[in-house]
C-alpha positions as CSV (number, residue, x, y, z in Angstrom):
1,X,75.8,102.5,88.4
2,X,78.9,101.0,87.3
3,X,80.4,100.6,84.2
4,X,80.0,97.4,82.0
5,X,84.0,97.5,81.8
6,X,84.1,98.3,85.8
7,X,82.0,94.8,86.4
8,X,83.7,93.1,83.8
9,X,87.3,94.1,85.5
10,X,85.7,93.0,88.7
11,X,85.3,89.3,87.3
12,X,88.8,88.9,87.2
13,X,88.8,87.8,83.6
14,X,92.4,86.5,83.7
15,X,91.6,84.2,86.2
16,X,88.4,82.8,84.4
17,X,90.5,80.7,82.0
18,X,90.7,78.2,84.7
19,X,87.2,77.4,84.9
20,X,87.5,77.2,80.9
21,X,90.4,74.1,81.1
22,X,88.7,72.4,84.2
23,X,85.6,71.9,82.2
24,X,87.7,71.0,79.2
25,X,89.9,68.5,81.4
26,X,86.6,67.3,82.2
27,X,85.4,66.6,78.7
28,X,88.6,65.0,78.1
29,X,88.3,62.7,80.9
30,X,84.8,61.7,79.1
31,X,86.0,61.3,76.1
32,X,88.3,58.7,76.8
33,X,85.7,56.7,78.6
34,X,83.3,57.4,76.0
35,X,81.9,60.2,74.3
36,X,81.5,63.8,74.0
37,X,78.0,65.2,74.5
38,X,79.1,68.8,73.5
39,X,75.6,70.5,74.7
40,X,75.9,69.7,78.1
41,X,80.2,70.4,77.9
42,X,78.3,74.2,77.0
43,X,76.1,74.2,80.1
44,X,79.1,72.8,82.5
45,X,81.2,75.7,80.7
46,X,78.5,78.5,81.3
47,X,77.8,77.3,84.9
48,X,81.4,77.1,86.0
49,X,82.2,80.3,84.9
50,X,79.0,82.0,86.7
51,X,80.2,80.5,89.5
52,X,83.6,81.6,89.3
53,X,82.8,85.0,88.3
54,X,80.5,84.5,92.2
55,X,83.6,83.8,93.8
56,X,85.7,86.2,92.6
57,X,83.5,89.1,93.3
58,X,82.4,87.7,96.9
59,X,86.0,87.4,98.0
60,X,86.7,91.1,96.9
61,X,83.7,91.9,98.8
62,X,84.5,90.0,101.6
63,X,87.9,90.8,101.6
64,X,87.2,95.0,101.5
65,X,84.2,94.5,104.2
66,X,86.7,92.8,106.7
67,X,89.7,95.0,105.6
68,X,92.0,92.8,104.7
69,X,92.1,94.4,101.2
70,X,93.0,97.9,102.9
71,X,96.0,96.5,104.2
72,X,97.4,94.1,101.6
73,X,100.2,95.2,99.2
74,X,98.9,94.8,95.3
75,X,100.0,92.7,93.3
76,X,99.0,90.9,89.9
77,X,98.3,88.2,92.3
78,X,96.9,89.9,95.7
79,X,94.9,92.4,96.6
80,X,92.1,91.3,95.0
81,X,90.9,94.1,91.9
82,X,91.1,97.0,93.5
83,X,87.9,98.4,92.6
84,X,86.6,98.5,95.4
85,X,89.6,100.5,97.4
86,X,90.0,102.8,94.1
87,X,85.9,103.5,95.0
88,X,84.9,102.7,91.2
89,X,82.2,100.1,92.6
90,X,80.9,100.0,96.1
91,X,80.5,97.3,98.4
92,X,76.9,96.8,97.7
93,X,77.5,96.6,94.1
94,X,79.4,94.0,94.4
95,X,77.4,92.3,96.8
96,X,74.9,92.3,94.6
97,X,77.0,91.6,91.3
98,X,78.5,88.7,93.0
99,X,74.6,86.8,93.8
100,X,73.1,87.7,90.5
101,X,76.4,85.6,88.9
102,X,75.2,82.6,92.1
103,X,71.5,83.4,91.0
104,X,71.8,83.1,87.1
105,X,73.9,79.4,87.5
106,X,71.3,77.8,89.6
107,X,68.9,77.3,86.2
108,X,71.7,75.6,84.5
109,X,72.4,73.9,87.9
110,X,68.7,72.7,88.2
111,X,68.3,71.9,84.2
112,X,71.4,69.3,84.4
113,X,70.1,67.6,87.8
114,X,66.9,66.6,86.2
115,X,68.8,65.2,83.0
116,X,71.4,63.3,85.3
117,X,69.5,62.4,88.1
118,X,68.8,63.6,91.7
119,X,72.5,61.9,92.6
120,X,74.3,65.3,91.4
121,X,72.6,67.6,93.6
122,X,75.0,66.8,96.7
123,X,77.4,67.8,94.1
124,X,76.1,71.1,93.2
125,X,74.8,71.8,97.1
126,X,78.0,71.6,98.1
127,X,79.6,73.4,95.4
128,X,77.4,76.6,96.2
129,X,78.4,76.1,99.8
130,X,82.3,76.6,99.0
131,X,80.8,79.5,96.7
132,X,79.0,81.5,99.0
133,X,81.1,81.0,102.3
134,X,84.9,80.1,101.9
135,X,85.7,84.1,102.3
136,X,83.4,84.7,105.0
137,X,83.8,81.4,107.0
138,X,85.6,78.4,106.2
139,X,88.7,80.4,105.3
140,X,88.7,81.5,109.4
141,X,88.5,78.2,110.3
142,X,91.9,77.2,110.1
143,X,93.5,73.3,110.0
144,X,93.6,73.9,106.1
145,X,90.0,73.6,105.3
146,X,90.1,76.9,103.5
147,X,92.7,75.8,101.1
148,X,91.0,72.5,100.7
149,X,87.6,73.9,100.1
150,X,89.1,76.0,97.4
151,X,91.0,72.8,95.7
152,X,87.8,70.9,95.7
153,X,85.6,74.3,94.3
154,X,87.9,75.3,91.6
155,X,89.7,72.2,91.0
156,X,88.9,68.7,91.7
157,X,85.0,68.8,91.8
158,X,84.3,70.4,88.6
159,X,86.4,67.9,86.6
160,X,84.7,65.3,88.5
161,X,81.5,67.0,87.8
162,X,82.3,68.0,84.2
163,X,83.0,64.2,83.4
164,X,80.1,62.7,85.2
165,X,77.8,65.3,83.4
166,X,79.1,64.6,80.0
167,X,79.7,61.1,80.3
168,X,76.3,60.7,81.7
169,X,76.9,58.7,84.9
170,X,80.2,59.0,88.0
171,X,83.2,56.6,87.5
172,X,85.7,56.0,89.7
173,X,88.4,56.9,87.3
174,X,87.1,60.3,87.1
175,X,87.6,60.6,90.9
176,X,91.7,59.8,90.2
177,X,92.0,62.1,87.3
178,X,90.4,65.1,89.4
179,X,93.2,64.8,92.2
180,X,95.7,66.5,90.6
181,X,93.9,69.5,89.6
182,X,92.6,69.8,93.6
183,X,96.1,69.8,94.4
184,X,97.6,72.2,92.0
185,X,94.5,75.1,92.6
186,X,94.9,74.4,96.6
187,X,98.6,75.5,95.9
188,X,97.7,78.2,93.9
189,X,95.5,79.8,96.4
190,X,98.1,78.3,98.9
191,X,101.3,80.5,97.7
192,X,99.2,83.5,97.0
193,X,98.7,83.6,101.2
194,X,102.2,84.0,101.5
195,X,102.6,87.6,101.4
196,X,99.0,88.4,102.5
197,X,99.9,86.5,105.8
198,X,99.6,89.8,108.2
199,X,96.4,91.2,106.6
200,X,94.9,87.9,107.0
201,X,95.9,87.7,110.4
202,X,94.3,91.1,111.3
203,X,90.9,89.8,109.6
204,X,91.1,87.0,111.4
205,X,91.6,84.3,108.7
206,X,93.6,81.1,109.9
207,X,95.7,80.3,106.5
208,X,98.0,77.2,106.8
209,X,100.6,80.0,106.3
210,X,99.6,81.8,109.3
211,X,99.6,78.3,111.5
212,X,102.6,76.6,110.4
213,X,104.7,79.5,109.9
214,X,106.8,80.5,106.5
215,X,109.3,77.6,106.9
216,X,107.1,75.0,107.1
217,X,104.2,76.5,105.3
218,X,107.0,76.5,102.4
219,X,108.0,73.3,102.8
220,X,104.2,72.1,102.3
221,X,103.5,74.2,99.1
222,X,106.7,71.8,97.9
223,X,105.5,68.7,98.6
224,X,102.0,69.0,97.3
225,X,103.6,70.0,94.3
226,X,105.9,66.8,93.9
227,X,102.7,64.9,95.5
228,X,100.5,65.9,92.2
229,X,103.3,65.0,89.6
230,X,103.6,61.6,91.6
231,X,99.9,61.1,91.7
232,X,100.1,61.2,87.7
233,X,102.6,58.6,87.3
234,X,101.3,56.5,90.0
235,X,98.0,56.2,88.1
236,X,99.5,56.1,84.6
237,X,101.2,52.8,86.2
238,X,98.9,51.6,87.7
239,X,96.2,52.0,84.1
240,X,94.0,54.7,86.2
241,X,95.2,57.0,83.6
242,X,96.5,56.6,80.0
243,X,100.1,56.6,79.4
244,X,99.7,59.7,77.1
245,X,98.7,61.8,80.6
246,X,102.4,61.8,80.9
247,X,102.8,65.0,78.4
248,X,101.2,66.8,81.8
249,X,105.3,66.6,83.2
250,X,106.1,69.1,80.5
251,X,104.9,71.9,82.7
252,X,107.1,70.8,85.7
253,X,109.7,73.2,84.9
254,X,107.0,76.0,86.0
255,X,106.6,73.9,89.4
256,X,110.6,73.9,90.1
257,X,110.5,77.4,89.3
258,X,108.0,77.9,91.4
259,X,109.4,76.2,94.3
260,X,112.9,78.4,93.8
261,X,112.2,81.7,93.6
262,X,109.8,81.0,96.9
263,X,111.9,80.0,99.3
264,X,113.4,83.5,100.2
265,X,110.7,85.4,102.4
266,X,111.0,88.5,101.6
267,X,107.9,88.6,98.8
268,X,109.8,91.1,96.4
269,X,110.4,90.7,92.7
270,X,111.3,86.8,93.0
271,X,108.2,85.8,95.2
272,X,105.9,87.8,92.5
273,X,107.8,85.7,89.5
274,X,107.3,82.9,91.9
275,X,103.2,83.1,91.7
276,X,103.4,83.8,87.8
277,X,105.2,80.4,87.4
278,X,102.8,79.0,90.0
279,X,99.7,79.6,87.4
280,X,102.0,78.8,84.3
281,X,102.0,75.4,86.2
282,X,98.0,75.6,87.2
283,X,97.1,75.8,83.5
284,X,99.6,74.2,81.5
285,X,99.4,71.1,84.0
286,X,95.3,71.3,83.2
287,X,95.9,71.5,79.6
288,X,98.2,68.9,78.9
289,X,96.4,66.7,81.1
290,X,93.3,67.3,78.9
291,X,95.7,67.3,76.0
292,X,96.6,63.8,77.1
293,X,93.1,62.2,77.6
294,X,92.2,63.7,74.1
295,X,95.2,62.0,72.6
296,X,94.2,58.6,74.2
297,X,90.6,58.7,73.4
């Protein structure tokens, strides 16, 4: 059996705040349209987390089964955990570990559908679908659907979610506010296939990095990044978005640092400092942006 810090490692814990500000962008979003019912902000919390804790450990399955985790170079941002390789937790473990964390969400799942209303089950249904088969299947798809299906999962469908649960019925405002946050996860997922683009070649996944080659591939990552800060402004002048959402374009230096240190192919030292500010943008964008719906409400 392995050790509670061995599972707990395998959760990827310093990836988990992300669930933690999507749920609290979504409460924000409520907020300003109404009100804060803080039980179900716990439930959305304890659900999303679950779920990300499923699809962390089912990609690092998925990932060693098809060898692609053999092959990749380790980083802080590829490679998966490395548990699995290092031989601290078997495949089956976290098989195993990665359904339980699927299995114990469905409850809160099922609890908040009959509070809401049968409407949120498409939500959920295809929530769990991104879950349980974006490493195995979608990601070999190719035409971007993998980096999509992540954006939507981990990004733009929770906050939706989030705000429809708490606020107690879907908006469309809440459909505008989610965009950015689809956009900046897809590119977070997207840059991190930038180095890993031969070992996901030999396990047959068709990244948009593989397709479209570094160049343009690059050149993409770039302009959904300018795309999301240009979605923000739009809607702030346009009222789908209160003018304090603004303070989310003090985390734009992380995105032109990002885009910088990038462009040079050759995924040593810079690329790596590249990804860092690549997540300093994923979650200080998501927390100012909540910041800024809090502020206006």
């Amino acid at each position: 059996m392995p050790s509670l810090k061995t599972l707990f490692l395998e959760t990827r814990p310093q990836y988990l705040l992300l669930s933690i500000l999507l749920v609290v962008l979504g409460a924000g979003i409520a907020d300003y349209y109404g009100s804060v019912a803080w039980d179900r902000f716990g439930l959305c919390l304890a659900g999303l987390i679950l779920l990300h804790i499923s699809t962390n450990v089912l990609n690092d399955y998925f990932d060693y089964s098809s060898g692609i985790d053999l092959s990749t170079q380790r980083t802080p941002f590829n490679g998966g955990s490395g548990l699995l390789n290092q031989g601290l937790l078997t495949p089956g473990q976290a098989l195993l570990f990665g359904l339980s964390s699927f299995v114990l969400a469905i409850p809160i799942g099922g609890y908040l559908v009959a509070q809401i209303g049968w409407t949120l089950l498409p939500l959920f249904l295809l929530g769990a679908v991104f879950v349980m088969f974006n490493s195995s299947h979608i990601t070999r798809l190719g035409y971007g659907l993998g980096e999509l299906c992540a954006g939507l999962g981990l990004g733009a469908l929770p906050v939706f979610g989030t705000a429809w649960i708490i606020h107690g019925q879907p908006e469309g405002y809440f459909l505008f506010a989610s965009v950015p946050s689809g956009l900046w996860v897809a590119n977070l997922l997207f840059l991190n296939e930038f180095p890993d683009e031969q070992p996901d070649r030999i396990g047959g996944r068709k990244t948009l990095v593989i397709e479209l080659g570094f160049r343009k591939a690059h050149w993409l990552y770039c302009g959904l990044s300018a795309l999301s800060f240009l979605w923000i402004a739009g809607c702030v002048m346009t009222g789908a978005m209160p003018l304090q959402c603004l303070l989310a374009f003090l985390s734009l230096p992380f995105a032109v640092r990002a885009v910088s240190l990038s462009r040079l192919a050759d995924f040593g030292g810079n690329f790596t400092l590249a990804q860092a500010a690549n997540v300093g943008l994923v979650l200080s964008g998501h927390f100012l942006l909540a910041a800024g719906y809090f502020f206006a409400a």
